[in-house]
N, C-alpha and C positions, 0 to 999 in steps of 0.2 A: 310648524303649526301642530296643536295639540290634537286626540282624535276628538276633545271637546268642543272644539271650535272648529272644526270640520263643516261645512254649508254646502248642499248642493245648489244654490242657487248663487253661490261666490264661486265656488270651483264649475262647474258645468254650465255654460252658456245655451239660448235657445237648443234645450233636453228636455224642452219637455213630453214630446213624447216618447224618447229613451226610458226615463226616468217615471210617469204613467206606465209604462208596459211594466218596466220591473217592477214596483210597487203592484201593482196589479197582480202579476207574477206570483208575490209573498202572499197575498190576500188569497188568490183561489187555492195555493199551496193549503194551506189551513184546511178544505177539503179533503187532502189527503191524509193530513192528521188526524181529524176527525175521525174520519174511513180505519184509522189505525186502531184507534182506543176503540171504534166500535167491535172491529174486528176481535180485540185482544177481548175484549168483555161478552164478548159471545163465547171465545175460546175457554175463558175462564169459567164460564156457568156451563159449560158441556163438560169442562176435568169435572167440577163437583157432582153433574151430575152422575157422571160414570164412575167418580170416587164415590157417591155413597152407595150408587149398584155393586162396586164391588164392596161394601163393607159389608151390606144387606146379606149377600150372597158366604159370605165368610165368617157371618154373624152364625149364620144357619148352618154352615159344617161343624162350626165349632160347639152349637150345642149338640149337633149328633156324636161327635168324640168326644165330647165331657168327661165321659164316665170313664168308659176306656183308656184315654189319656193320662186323667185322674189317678184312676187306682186301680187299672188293667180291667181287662174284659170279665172277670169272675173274682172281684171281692168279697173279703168273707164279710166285711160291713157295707154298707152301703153309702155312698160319700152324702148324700141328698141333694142340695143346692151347692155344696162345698166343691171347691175345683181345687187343681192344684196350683204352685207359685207362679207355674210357668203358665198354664190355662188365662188366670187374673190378668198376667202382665199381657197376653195378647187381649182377650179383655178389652184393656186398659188401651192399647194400642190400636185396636178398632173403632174405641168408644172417642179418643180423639183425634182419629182420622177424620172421622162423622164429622166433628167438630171445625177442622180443617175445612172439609168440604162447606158448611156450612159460613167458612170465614168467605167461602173462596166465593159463594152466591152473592156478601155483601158487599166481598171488592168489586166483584164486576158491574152492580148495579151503582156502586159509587163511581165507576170510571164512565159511563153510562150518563148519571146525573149532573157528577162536578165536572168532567173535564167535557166526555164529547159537547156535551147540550152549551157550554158554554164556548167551543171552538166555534160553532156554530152561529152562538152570537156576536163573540170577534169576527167574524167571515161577514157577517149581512152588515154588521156596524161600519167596517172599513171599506167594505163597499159600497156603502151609501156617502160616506165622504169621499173619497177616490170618485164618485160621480159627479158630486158639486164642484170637486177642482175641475172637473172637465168639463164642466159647464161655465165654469168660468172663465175659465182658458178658448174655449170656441167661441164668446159674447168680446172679447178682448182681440180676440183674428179676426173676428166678423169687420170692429171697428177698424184695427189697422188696413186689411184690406177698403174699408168704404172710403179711410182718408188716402190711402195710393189711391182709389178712383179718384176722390175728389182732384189730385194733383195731375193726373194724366188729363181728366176731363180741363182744368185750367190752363195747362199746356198747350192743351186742343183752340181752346179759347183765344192765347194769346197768340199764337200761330196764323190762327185765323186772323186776327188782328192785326198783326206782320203784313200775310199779304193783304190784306187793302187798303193797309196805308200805302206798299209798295206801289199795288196800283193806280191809286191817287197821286204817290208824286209823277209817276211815270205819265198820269195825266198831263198833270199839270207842265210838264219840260215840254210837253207836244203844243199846249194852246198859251197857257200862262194866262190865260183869262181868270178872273175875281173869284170867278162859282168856283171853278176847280181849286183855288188854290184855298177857298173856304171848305172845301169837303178834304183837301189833306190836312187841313187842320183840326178838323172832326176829327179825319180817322187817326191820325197822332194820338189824339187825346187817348179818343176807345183802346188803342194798343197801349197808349201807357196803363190807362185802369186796368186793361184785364192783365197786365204786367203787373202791375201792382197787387193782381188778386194772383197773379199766380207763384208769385214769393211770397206771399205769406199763407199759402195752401199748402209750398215746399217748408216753409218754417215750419208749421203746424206739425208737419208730416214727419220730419226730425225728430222733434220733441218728443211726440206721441211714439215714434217708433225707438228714439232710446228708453222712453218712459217702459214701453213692453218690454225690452231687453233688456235691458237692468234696474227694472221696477215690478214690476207686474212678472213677468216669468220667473224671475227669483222669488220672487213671493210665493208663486204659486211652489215652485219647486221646493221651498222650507217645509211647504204645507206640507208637501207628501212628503218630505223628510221625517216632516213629524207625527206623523200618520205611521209611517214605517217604523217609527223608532216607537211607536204606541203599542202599534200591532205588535214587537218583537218583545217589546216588556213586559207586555200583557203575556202573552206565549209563552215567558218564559216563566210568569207566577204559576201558569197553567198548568204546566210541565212541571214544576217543583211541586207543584200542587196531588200533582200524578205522583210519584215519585214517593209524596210524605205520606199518600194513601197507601201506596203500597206497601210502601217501608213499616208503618205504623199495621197494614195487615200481616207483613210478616213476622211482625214483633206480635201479633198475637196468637198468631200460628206457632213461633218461636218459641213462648208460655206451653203451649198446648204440646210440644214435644219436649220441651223441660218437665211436664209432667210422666210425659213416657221416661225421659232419661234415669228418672224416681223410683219410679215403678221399676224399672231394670236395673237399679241399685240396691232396691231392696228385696228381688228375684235370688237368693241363698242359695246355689247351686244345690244344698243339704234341702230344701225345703219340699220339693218334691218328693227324694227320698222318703222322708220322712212321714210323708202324706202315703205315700204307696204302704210301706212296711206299716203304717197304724191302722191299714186299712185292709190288709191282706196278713197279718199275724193271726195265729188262732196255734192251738193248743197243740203243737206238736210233738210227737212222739217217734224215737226213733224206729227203724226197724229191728226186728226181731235179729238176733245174732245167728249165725249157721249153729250150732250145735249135734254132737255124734248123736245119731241114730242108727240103735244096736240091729243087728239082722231079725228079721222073724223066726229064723231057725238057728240061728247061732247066739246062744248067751256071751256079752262080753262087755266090757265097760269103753271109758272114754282115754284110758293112757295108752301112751307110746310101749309097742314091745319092745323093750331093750335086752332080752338073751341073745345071745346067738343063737344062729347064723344074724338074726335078725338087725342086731347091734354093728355085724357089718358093713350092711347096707345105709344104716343110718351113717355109722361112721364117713362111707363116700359120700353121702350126700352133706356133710356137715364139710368134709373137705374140698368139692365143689363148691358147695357156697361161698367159703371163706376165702378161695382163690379168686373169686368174679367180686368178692363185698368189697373189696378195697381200690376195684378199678371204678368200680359203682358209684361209692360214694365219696372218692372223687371227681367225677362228672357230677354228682348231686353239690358237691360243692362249689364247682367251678362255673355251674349255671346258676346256683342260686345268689352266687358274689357277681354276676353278671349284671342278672334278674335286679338286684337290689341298687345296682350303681344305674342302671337306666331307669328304675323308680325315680331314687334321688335327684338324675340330672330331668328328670319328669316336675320333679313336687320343685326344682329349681326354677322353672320357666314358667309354672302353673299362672304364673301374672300376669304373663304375657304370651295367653293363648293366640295359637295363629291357624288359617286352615293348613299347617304344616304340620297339625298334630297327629296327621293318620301315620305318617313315616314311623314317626318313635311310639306308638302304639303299635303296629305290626311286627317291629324288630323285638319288642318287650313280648308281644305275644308268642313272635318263635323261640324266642327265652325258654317262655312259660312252658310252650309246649314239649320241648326237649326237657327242660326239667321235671315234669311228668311222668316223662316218661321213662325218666329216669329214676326218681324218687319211687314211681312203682316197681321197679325192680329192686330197690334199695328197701325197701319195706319187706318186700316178697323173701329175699334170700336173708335178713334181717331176723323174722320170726323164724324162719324155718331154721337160724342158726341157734337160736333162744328155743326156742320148743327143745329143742334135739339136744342141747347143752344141761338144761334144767329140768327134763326127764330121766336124762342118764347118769344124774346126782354125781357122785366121786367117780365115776366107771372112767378106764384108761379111751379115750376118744381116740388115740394114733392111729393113723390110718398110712398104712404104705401102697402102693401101688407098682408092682413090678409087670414092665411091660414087654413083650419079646423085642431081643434085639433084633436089628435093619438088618435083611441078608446083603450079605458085598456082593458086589456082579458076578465074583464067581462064585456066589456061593452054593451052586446049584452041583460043584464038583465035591464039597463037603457033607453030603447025603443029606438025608431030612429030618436029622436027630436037632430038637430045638433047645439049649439050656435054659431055665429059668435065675437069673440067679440076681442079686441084689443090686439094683439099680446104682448106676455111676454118677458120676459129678459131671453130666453132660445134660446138652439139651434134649437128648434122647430120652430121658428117665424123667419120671416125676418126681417132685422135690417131697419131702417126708413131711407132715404137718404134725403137730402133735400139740393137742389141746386138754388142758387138765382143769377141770370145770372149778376149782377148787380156786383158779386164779387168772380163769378166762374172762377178756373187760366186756365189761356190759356193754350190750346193745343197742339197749332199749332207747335212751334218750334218743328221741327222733325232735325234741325241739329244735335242734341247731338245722335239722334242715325245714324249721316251719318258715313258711312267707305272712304269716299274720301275727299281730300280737292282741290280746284283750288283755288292758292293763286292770279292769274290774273285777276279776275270777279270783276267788277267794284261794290264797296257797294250801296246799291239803296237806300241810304240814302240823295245822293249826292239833293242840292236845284236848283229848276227848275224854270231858268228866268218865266215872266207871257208871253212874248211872243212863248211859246212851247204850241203847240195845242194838243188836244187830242179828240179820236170819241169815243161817249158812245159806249158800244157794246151790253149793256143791259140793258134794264130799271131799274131803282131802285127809289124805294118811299120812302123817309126821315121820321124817324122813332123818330127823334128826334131838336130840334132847331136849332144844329149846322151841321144840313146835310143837302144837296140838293138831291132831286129829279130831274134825270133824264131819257132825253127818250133814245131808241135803236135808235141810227144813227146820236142824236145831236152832233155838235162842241161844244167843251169848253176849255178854257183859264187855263191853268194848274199855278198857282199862288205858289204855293210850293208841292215838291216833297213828295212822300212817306219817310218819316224817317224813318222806319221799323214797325211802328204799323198796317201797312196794308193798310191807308188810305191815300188820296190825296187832298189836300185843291183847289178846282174849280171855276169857273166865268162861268156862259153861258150867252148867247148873251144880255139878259135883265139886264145883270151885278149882277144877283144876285150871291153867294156866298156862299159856303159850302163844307162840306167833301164827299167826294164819295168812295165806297170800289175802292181801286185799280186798281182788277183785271177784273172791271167791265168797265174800259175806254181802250184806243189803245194809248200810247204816241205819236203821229207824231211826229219823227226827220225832219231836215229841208230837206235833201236828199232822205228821207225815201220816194218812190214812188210803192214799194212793195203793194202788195194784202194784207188785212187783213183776218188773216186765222179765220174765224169761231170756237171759246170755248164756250163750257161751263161753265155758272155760277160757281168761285169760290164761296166760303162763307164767308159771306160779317166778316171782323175782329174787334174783340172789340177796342173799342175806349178808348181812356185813358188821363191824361195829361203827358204834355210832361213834364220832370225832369230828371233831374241825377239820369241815374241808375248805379248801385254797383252791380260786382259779385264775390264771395269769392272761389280764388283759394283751389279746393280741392287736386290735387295731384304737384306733380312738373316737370315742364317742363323744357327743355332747347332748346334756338331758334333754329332754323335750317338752320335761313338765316338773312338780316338784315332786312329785315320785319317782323319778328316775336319780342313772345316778352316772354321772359323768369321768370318764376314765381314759388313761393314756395309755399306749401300750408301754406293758412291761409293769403294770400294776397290781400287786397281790393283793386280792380281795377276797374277802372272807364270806364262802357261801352259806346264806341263812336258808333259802329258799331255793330248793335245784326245779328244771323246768321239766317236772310232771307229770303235768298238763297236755306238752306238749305246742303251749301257746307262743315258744321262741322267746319268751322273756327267761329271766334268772333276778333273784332277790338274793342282795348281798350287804355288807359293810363295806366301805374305804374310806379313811382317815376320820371317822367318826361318824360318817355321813351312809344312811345308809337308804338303798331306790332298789329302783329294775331296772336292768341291762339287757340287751339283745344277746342271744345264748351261743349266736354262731360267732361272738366278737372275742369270746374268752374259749380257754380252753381249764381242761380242771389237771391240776398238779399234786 
């Protein structure tokens, strides 16, 4: 049998009050459904209520940090109403929380309207039927029991009527006289009637009692089948009912965070930035450079003594440095090739930020900070080698060091005469340096150990019409034929520009001609009406001929933009532009093709 053809009043015989009690059962059930949705529709208008206290309350921090979040506590501009990307996007994220809360007042007041109020009506409706079956079913016992009376009472009847016919014949065997045997034939008769009434009060009684047991009680019993089977469909439109409310509120709550997911796409990580630094730039100016300042009582200028004894001393400090520069900067190279491969495996993942970012930010930062501190000693014994090499122009720099020899343990039996005499090929003696300024390598480029690049910064190689003026800013005395001597505060004719050797080709006013260090003149632009800010003496840069220089790619690059320039190791490229600056870039040729290259990836041949 199918579950469609299922009947309880085919399968379950006299059940009906089994079948009442459970039906009954599912009907006050609905009560506690009710109780459900009411309960969940209260729960849901206390979250909105408390979600919009907290928005309210978060509304209100967030305008007190506006500014400050914004564009720091002391902007040189003032943002006004303007926030920044990240400020909007919470904002934006508050503003449809609100909105959220607000979906969340109309779900509960919908679960409230549609579903409790109406469980409510399926409960009294089903239970207003479920009591007329029982009123029907009690009207329907009433009669079966009255026809079992009526059957017992006819029983009673014909029993009765039994004995007094029995007594009448029993009369009648004793006299046999007329009258008696006329009254056993009365009471024959009366016993047969009430015999007769009482078979057909047991027929009746049959009938009627199959007719309730497989007429009437199954009947009733379909009812509440279908009573049950009403209640259950209804319940469950009810329920679906709930369900496509919800569903349908959080498909609009759904919208309302697709709008945040927007908003936080279109959050530029740059975009903050970029509101801070237009909001806090203003006219910077650097500081003032150290500069010598002569004694009050002793006249004297800003160079290096290089006579002896004086030149001695320089000497050992030129041979100190140059012993410690070379462990130096390599540790400056070995942290900055570190520094730069935990960049790249940084800008590799940047897609897939996780909170695992602090680990490879802290390991980059003890990078940073070893290279530091390393690069400032690298800078330090650096100049101090340049000052002392380019003050002491052609002067022989060799510097010997002889030290006393080790006494031997016994040497205390060899008296106290000590030789001085020309250091050995051991590690007792110090090794001989000898530096001849004439063809000592430059220093100076500290690009290769920069960590930044600005691919914007114009090359200062660039040639400088002879009408661009320049103010000496410091004396300098030409040290060789092809230099000029200038004074502090002369005009001069700037005739070509620095190419990058550090030097400037000049005219001053008597038309004479020569090279000057650089950093020792002011270029005047034609608009340039600015204060000349007061430095200190760079040091003044070796001089060289100009030629084609070649530098041999050591690692491989790939461009990054179309200004750069893509290269393999083992690639000669031809330098147009050496780094200056000091910005880590380099401007070259290879195969026609000519960019920027990162300065520490080449080396110059």
């Amino acid at each position: 049998m199918s579950v469609e053809e299922l009947s309880i009043g085919n399968e379950l015989r006299d059940s009906f009050k089994t079948t009442s009690k459970w039906v009954n059962g599912g009907i006050n059930w609905l009560g506690t459904i009710e109780e459900f949705y009411r309960e969940r529709a209260t729960i849901e208008k206390e979250y909105a209520s408390k979600l919009k206290d907290l928005c309210t309350r978060h509304f209100q921090k967030k305008a007190k940090l506006s500014t400050s979040l914004s564009v720091g506590d002391e902007p040189k501009i003032t943002p006004g109403s303007l926030e920044s990307a990240s400020l909007v996007l919470w904002n934006e994220l508050l503003t449809q929380t609100e909105s959220i809360a607000d979906e969340k007042v109309r779900f509960s007041k919908e679960l409230d309207g549609t579903i409790s109020d109406k469980v409510v009506q399926l409960r009294s409706k089903s239970s207003r039927i479920s009591k007329k079956l029982e009123d029907i079913n009690t009207f329907l016992v009433s009669e079966k029991e009255k026809k079992e009376e009526e059957v017992n009472k006819a029983k009673k009847h014909y029993d009765s009527a039994c004995n007094s016919t029995e007594s009448a014949r029993q009369k009648v065997e004793k006299s046999m006289s007329d009258k008696q045997q006329q009254k056993l034939e009365s009471k024959t008769t009366d016993m047969n009637i009430t015999k007769n009434a009482y078979l057909i009060q047991i027929s009746i009684a049959n009938r009627l009692k199959d007719k309730y047991y497989y007429q009437d009680v199954p009947e009733l019993l379909d009812y509440y089948q279908e009573l049950n089977e009403t209640r259950v469909g209804i319940l469950n439109k009810l329920l679906k009912n709930a369900s496509i409310i919800e569903r349908a509120s959080n498909d609009r709550i759904k919208e309302k965070l697709h709008i945040i997911d927007q908003t936080i796409d279109q959050n530029d990580t740059k975009l903050d930035i970029a509101m801070f630094i237009k909001h806090n730039s203003y006219d910077w100016k650097e500081p003032d450079d150290f500069y010598f300042v002569p004694s009050e009582i002793w006249h004297d200028d800003e160079n290096l003594v290089v006579k002896e004894p004086e030149l001695t001393d320089l000497k050992k400090r030129l041979n100190n440095c140059l012993n410690e520069y070379s462990t130096v900067e390599n540790q400056c190279m070995d942290s900055k090739q570190a520094l730069e491969e935990a960049s790249n495996n940084r800008k590799k993942d940047s897609s897939n930020l996780t909170l695992a970012f602090e680990t490879k930010i802290q390991n980059a930062l003890s990078l940073l900070s070893r290279f530091f501190m390393a690069d400032s000693t690298r800078v330090r014994l650096e100049v101090e080698i340049e000052v002392i090499q380019n003050y002491a122009g052609d002067k022989d720099l060799s510097y010997t060091e002889t030290r006393e020899k080790k006494k031997s343990i016994l040497g205390f039996l060899k008296g106290k005469n000590h030789s001085h005499t020309v250091p050995e090929n051991n590690s007792d003696a110090q090794s001989v340096t000898t530096i001849k300024s004439a063809s000592a390598q430059k220093l100076s480029n500290t690009g290769i150990f920069s960590l930044r690049k600005f691919k914007d910064q114009k090359g200062s190689g660039d040639s400088t019409g002879s009408s661009v003026q320049a103010i000496a800013l410091y004396g300098y005395s030409s040290t060789s034929g092809d230099e000029l001597s200038i004074s502090a505060g002369e005009t001069l004719s700037v005739l070509e520009g620095d190419d990058g050797s550090g030097w400037t080709l000049v005219a001053n006013s008597d038309g004479s001609q020569g090279l000057v260090p650089s950093s020792y003149i002011q270029i005047q632009a034609a608009s340039d009406s600015s204060t000349t800010k007061k430095k200190g003496p760079s040091v003044p840069p070796k001089k060289g001929a100009k030629k084609v220089q070649y530098v041999e790619a050591l690692y491989e690059y790939n461009a990054d933009g179309d200004d750069e320039l893509s290269m393999r190791p083992g690639d000669r490229i031809v330098l147009i532009g050496d780094d200056v600056d000091g910005s880590g870039w380099m401007d070259g040729e290879l195969d026609g093709q000519r960019g920027l290259f990162p300065t520490s990836y080449v080396r110059k041949i």
